[in-house]
N, C-alpha and C positions, 0 to 999 in steps of 0.2 A: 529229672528226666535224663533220660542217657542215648547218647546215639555213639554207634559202634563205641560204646564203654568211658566214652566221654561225659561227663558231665555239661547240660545246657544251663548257663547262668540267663536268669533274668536282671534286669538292673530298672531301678524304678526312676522316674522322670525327673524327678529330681536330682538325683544321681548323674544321669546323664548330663543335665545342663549346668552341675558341680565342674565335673571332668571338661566340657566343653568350655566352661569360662574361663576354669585355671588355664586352659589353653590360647586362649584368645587373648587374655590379659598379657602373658607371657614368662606365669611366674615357673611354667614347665616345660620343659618339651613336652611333646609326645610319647618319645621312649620311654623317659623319665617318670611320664604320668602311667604308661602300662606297668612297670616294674613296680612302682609304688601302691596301685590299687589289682596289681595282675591281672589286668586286664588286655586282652589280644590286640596288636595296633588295629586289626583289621576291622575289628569293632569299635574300636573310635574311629576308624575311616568311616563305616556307616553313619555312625551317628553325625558326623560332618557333612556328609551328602544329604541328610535327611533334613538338615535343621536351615 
C-alpha cells in the first residue's frame, strides 16, 4: 500500500510483542530497536500505548 509514495508496513503480532519485550527487558533502547529492525520510533510509541 502507498500513501503519498510511502510505503505502509504491516507488522504481525508477534513481531510486535518481539520488539516490545526486547524493550521492556532492557536488552535495547528504542532507538537502537528502530535502527536495527527500521522501524519508526513513533511506531513503537503506538504499540506502547496500545499494549
Amino acid at each position: 500500500m502507498y500513501r503519498n509514495d510511502k510505503v505502509i508496513r504491516r507488522y504481525s503480532e508477534p513481531f510486535k510483542l518481539k520488539i516490545l519485550a526486547e524493550l521492556t527487558i532492557g536488552k535495547h533502547t528504542k532507538s537502537e530497536l528502530c535502527k536495527l529492525y527500521s522501524i519508526a520510533p513513533t511506531t513503537v510509541n503506538v504499540w506502547i500505548k496500545k499494549v
